[in-house]
C-alpha positions as CSV (number, residue, x, y, z in Angstrom):
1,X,2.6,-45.6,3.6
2,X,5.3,-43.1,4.8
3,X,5.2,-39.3,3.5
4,X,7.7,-38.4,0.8
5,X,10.3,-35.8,1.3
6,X,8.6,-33.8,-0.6
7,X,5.2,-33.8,0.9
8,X,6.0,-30.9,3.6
9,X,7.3,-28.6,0.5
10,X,4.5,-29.0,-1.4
11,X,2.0,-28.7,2.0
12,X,4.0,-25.4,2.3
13,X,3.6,-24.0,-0.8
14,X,-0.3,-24.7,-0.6
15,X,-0.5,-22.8,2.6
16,X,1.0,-19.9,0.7
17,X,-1.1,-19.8,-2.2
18,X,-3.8,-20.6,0.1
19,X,-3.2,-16.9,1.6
20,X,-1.4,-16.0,-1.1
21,X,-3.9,-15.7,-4.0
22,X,-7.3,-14.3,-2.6
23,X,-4.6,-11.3,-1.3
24,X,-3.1,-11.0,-4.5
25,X,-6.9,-10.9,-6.0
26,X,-8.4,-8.4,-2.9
27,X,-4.7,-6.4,-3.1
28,X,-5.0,-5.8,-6.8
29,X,-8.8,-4.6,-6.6
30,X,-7.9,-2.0,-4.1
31,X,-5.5,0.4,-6.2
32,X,-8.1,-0.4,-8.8
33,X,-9.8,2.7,-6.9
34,X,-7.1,4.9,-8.0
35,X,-6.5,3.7,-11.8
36,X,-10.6,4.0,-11.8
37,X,-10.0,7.3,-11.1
38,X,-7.0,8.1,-13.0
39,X,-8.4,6.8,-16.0
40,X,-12.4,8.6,-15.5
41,X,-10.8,12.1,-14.6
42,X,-8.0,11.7,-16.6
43,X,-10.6,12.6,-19.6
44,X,-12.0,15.2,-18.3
45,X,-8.0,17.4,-18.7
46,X,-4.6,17.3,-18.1
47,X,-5.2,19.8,-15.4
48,X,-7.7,17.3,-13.6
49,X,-5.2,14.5,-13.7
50,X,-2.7,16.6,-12.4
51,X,-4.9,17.7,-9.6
52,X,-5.8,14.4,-8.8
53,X,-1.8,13.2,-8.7
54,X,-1.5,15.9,-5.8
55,X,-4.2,15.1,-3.8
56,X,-4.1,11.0,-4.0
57,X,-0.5,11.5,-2.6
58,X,-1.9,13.6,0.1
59,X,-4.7,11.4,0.7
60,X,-2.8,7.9,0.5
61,X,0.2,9.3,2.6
62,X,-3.1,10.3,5.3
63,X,-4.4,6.8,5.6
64,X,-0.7,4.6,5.0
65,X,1.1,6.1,7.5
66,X,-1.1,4.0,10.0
67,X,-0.9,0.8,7.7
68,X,0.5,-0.9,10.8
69,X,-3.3,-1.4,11.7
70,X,-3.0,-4.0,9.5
71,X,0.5,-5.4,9.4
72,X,0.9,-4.9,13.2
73,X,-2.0,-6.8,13.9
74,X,-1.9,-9.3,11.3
75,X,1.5,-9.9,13.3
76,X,0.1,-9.8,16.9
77,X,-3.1,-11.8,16.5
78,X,-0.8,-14.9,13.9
79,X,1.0,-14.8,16.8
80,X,-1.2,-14.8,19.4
81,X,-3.0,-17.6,17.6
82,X,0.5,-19.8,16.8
83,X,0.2,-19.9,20.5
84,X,-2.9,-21.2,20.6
85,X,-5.2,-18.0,22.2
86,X,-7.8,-17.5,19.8
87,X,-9.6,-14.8,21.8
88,X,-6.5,-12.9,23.3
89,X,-5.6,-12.7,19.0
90,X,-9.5,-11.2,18.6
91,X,-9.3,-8.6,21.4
92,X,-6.1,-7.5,20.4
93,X,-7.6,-7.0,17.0
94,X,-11.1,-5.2,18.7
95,X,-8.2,-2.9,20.5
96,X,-6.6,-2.3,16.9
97,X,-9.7,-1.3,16.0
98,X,-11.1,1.3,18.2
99,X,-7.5,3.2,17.5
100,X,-8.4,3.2,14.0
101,X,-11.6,5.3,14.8
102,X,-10.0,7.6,17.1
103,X,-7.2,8.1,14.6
104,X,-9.4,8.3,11.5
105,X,-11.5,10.8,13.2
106,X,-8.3,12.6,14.0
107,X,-6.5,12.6,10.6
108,X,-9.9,13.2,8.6
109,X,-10.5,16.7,10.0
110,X,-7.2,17.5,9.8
111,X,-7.1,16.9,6.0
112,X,-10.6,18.4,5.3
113,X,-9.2,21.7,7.3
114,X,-5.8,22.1,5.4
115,X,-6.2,20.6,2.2
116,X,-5.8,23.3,0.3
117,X,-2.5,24.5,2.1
118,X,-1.2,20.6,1.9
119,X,-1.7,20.3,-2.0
120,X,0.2,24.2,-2.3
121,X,3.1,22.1,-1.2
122,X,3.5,20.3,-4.5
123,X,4.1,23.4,-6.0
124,X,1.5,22.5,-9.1
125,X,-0.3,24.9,-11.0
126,X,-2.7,27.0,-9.8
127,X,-5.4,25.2,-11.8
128,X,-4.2,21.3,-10.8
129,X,-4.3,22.8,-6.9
130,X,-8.4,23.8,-7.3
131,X,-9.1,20.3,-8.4
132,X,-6.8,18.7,-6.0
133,X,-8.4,20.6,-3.0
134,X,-12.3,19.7,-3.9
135,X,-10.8,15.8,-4.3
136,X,-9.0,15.8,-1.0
137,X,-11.7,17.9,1.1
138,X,-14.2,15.4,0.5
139,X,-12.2,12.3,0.2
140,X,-11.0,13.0,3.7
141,X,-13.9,12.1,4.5
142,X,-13.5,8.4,4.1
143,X,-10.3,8.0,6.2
144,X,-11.6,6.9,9.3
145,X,-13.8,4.1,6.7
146,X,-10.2,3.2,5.4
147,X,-8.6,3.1,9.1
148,X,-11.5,0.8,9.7
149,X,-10.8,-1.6,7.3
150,X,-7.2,-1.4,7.5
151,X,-7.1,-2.8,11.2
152,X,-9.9,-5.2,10.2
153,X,-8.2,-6.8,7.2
154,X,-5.0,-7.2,9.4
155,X,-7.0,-9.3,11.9
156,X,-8.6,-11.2,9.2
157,X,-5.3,-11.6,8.1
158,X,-3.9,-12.9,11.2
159,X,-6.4,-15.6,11.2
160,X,-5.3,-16.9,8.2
161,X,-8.0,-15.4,6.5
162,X,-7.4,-13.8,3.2
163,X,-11.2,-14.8,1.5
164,X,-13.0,-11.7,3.3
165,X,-11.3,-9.1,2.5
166,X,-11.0,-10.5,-1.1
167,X,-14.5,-10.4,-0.8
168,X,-15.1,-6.5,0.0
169,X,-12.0,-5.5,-1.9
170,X,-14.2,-6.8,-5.0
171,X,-17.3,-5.4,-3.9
172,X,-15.8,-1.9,-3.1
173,X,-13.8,-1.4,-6.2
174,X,-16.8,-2.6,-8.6
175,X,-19.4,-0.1,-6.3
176,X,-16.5,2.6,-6.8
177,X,-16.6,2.6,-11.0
178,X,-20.2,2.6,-10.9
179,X,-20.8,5.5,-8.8
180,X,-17.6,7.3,-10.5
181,X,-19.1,6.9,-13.8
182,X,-22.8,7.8,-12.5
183,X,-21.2,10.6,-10.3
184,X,-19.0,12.1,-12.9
185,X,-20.6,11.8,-16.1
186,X,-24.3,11.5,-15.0
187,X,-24.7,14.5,-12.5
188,X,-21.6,16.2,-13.8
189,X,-20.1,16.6,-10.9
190,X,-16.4,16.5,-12.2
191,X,-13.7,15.4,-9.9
192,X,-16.3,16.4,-7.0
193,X,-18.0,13.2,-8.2
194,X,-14.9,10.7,-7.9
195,X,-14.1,11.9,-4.4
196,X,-17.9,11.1,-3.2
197,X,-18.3,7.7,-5.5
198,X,-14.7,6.7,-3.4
199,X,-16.0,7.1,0.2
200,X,-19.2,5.3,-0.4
201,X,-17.4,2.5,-1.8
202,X,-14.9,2.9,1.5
203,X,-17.5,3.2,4.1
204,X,-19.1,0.4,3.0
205,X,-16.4,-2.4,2.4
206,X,-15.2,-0.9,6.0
207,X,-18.7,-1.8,7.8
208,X,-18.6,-5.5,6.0
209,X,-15.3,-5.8,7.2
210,X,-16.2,-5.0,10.6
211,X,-18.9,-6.5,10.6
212,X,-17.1,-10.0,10.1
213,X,-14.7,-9.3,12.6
214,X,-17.2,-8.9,15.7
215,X,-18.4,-12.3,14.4
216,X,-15.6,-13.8,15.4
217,X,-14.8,-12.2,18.5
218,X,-18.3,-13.2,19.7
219,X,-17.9,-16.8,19.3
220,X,-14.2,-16.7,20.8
221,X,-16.1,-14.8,23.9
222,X,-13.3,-11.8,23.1
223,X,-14.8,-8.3,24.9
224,X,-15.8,-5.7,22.2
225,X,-15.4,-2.5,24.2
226,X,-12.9,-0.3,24.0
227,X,-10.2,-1.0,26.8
228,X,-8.2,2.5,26.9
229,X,-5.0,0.8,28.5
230,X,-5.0,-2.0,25.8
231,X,-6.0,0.8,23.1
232,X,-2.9,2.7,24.3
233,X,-0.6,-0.5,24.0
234,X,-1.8,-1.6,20.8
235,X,-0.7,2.4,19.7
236,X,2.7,2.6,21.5
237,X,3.1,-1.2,19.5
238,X,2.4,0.4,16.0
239,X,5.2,3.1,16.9
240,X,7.9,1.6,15.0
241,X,6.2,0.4,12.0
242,X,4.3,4.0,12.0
243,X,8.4,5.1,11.7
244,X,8.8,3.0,8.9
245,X,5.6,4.3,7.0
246,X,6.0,7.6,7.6
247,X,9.6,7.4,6.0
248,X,8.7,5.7,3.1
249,X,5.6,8.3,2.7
250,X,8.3,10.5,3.0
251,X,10.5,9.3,-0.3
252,X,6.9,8.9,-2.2
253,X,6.0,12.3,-1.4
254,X,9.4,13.6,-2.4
255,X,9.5,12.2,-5.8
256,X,5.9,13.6,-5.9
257,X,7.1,16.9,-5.2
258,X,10.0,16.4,-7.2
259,X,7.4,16.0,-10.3
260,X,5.6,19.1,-9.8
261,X,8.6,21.2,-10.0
262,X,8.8,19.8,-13.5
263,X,5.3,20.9,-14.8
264,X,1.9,19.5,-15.2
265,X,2.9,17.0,-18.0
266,X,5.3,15.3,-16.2
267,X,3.8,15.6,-13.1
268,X,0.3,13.9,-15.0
269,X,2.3,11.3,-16.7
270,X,4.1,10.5,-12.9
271,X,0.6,10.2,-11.5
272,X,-0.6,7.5,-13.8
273,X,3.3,5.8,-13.3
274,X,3.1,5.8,-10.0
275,X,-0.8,4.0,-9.7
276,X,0.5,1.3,-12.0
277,X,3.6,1.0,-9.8
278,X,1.4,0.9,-6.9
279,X,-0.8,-1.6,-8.7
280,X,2.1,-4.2,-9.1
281,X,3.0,-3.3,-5.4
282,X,0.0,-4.4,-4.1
283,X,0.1,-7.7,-6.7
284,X,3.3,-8.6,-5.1
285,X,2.1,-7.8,-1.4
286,X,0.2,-10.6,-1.9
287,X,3.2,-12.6,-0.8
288,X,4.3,-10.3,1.4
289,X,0.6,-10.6,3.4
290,X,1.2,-14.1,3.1
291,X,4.4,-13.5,4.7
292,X,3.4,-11.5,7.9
293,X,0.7,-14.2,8.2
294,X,2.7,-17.6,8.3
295,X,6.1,-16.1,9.4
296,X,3.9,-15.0,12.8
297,X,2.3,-18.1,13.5
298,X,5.1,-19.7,12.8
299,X,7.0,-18.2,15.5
300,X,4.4,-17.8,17.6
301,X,4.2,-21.5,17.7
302,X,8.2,-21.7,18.1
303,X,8.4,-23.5,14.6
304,X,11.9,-21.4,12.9
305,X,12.0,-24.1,10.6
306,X,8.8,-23.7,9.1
307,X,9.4,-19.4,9.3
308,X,12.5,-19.9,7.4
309,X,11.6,-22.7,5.0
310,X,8.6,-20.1,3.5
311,X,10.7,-17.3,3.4
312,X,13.4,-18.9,1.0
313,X,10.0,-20.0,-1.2
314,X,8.5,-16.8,-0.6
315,X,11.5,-14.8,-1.9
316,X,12.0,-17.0,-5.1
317,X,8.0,-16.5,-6.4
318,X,8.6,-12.7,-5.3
319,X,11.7,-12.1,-7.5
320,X,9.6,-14.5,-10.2
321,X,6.5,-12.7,-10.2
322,X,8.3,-9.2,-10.2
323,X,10.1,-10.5,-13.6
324,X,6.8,-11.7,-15.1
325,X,4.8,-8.6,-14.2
326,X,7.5,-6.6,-15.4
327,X,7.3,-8.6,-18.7
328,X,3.3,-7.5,-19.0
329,X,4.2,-4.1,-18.5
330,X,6.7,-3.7,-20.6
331,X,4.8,-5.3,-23.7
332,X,2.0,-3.1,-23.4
333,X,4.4,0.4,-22.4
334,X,3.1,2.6,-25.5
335,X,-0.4,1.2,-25.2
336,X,-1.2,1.6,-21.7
337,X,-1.1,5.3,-21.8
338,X,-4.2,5.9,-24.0
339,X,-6.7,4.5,-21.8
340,X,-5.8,7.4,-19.3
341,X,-5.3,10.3,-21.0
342,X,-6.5,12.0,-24.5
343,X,-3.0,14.2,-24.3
344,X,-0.2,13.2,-26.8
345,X,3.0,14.8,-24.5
346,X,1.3,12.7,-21.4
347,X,1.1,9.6,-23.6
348,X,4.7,10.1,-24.9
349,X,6.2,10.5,-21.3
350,X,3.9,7.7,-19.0
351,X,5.1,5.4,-21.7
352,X,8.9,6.1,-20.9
353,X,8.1,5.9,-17.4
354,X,6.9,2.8,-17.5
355,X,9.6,1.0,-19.0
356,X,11.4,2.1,-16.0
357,X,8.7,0.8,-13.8
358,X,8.5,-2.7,-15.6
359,X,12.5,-2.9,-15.5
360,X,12.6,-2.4,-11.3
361,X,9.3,-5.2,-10.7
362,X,11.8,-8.1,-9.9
363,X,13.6,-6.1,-7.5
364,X,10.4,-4.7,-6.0
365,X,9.0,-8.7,-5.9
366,X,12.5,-9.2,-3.6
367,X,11.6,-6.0,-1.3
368,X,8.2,-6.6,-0.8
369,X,8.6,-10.0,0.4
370,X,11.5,-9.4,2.9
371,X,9.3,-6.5,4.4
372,X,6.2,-9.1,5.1
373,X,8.6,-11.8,6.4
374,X,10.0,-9.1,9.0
375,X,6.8,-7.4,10.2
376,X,5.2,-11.1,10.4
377,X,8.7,-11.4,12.9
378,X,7.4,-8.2,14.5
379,X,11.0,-6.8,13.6
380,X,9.4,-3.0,13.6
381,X,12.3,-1.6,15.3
382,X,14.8,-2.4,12.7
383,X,12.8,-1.4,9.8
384,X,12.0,1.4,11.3
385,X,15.6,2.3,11.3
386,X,16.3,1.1,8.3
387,X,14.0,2.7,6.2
388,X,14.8,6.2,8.1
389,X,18.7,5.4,6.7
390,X,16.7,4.4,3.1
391,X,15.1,8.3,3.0
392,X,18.7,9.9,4.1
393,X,20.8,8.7,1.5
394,X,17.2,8.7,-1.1
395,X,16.9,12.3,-0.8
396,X,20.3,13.6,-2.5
397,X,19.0,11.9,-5.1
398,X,15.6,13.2,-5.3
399,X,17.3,16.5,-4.7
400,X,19.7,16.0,-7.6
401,X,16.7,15.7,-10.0
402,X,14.6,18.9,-8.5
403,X,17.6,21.1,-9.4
404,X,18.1,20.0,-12.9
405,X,14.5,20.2,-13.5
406,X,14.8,23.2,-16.1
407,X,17.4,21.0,-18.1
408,X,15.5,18.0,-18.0
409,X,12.5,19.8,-19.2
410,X,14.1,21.4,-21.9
411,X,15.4,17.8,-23.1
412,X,11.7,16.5,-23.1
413,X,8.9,15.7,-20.7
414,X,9.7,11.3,-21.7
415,X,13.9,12.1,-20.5
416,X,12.5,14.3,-17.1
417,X,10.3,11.6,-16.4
418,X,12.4,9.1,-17.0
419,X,15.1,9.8,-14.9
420,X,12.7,10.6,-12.1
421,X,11.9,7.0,-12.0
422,X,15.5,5.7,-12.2
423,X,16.3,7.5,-9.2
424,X,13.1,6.2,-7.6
425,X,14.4,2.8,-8.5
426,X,17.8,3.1,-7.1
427,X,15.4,3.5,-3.6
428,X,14.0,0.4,-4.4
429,X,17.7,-1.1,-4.7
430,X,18.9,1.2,-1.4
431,X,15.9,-0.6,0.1
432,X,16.7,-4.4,-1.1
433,X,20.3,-4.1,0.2
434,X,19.6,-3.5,4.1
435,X,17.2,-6.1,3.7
436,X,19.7,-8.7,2.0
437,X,21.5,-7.7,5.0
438,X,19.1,-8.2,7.2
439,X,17.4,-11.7,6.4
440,X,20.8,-13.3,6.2
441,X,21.3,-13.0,10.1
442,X,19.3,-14.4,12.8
443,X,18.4,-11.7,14.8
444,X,14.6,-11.1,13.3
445,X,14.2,-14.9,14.6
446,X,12.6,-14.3,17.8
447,X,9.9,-17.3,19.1
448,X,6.8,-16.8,21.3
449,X,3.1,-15.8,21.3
450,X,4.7,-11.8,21.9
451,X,7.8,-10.5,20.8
């Protein structure tokens, strides 16, 4: 019986849902960690919340600015293994890894040493600055844990498995509300509490991680030392998408900033805005992992037709699921608020916000899938450039907003915070027109087990 024409379409899309969904379910679990805490400390006082906004962006922009451990290596080793080298795609990994140690250890004394200074530059109040410093001292020290399992998850990743780090994701965000609550409430330790309750739950979804990884690279034979030449490659690789992270930490940062200048009420309300927007990121990453994954082996294995064939599916579900996410949030706008905050002025404004959020999802589902598609093509050098362009024309935006902050005020905490997060979603549009751009042409199309 011959195969109908349909049959490679519908093997397609069960390869992405395959890798799709179990990153969806592990990609959703980890900003869990944040709305956990937004939603535990948010009851203990505005100023808490506040604090906690300041020093998650510090803390976050810390550990993402090396995401490429993961999306550089989920890259390098789907490539590595189109090609057919298992164990040259495992040590690659292993080299991936022992950079995240060195940098972790690096970044997380950093951190601990000038947190306080780094959270002065949000220009909060004096009080939301205390509680941001005692969160970000101690929660630096679970960076290297979340370097860790960065660069792991990207080589699980890479393998074309998604299950694993499902697995820990689940683990580590249920451990992470327990010891919050037991942390917080039962020893009273405050915002103290959530910090240490977060880097148990990091350290230990990083050594299960880890621990799955050498398991592999023991049966393929791959070496588990650290080679410093390879280690130094793997580093010089991640340059580019590093350029790329650190510019879009940039624009998050700003708008962070930008919300402080407005107060503690619209900075609180942004806080709880922005994990929710980071919470439907991460849902629609899930393609976006997907992407990095099959758009890598694909190419690796020379096999454009199969790259570009996913992308077009990829980029229809992405623009869909933004749409019906956005849907969710905006039916349950004014009721979302309550379950993080006790503060009426908070509640009023996080529920404007988030209309804006819900309205921008189906351009974010478009972004977010281009992005995966073109790190899975290693194309680090354009994005890279193009998202250094996306911060230049960003910032007379953000900039724009900072100086009418008195006026906006005056208007209302709900109309400051509102236009805040138009402007942030005319980023997201800056952002989706270099990638239109982009995808249309051929020059991310680039075949073989290295690019």
């Amino acid at each position: 019986m011959s195969s109908s024409p349909s049959d490679p379409v519908r093997t397609q899309s069960r390869e992405i849902l395959r890798l799709a969904v179990p990153a969806f379910l592990a990609l959703v679990a980890e900003p869990l960690f944040l709305l956990a805490d937004s939603a535990i400390i948010g009851h203990l006082g505005t100023a808490q919340l506040a604090g906690l906004g300041v020093a998650s962006a510090t803390l976050i922009t810390a550990a993402n600015i090396f995401v490429f451990l993961a999306y550089g290596t989920t890259s390098i080793v789907a490539r590595q293994i189109g090609a057919g080298s298992e164990r040259g795609a495992l040590e690659a990994g292993i080299d991936g890894t022992w950079l995240a140690v060195g940098l972790g250890a690096l970044t997380s004394v950093g951190v601990a040493v000038a947190a306080e200074p780094l959270c002065r530059l949000f220009g909060a109040s004096p009080d939301a600055i205390g509680y941001a410093a005692t969160y970000l001292r101690i929660s630096a020290l679970g960076i290297p844990a979340m370097l860790v399992a960065l660069a792991a998850t990207g080589v699980l990743r890479g393998l074309q498995d998604t299950r694993t780090p499902l697995v820990a994701s689940v683990a580590g965000f249920s451990a992470n509300v327990v010891l919050n609550l037991v942390f917080v409430y039962g020893f009273g330790w405050g915002i103290a509490g959530s910090a240490w309750g977060t880097v148990i739950a990091q350290t230990a979804m990083a050594a299960g991680l880890a621990t799955v990884m050498v398991r592999h690279a023991r049966r393929a034979g791959a070496a588990l030392h650290a080679h410093p030449g390879r280690v130094l490659r793997a580093g010089l690789t991640g340059i580019p998408l590093l350029v790329r992270t650190l510019a879009l930490r940039a624009i998050i940062l700003l708008t962070t900033w930008v919300a402080a200048g407005l107060g503690d009420v619209p900075l609180a309300s942004h806080q709880v805005a922005a994990t929710v927007w980071t919470f439907l990121a991460f849902a629609l990453d899930a393609l976006a992992i997907a992407a990095q994954a099959i758009t890598g082996r694909a190419l690796g294995a020379g096999d454009v037709g199969a790259a570009r064939a996913a992308t077009t599916t990829m980029l229809r579900w992405g623009v869909w699921g933004g749409a019906g996410l956005g849907a969710l949030v905006l039916a349950v706008h004014s009721l979302l608020p309550a379950l993080f905050t006790t503060d009426p002025a908070v509640r009023s404004a996080l529920s404007a916000a988030l209309v804006v959020v819900a309205l921008g999802q189906p351009l974010a589902g478009f972004v977010f899938v281009v992005d995966g598609v073109l790190i899975g093509a290693g194309d680090g050098r354009w994005l890279a450039k193009a998202m250094a362009a996306t911060l230049m024309l960003y910032l007379p935006l953000a900039l724009w907003v900072h100086a009418g902050g008195d006026d906006l005020v005056a208007v209302g905490a709900p109309r400051a915070v509102t236009v805040l997060w138009v402007v942030f979603t005319a980023f997201m549009a800056i952002r989706a027109a270099f990638f239109w751009w982009r995808i249309r042409g051929d020059a991310w199309v680039v075949t073989g087990a290295a690019r």
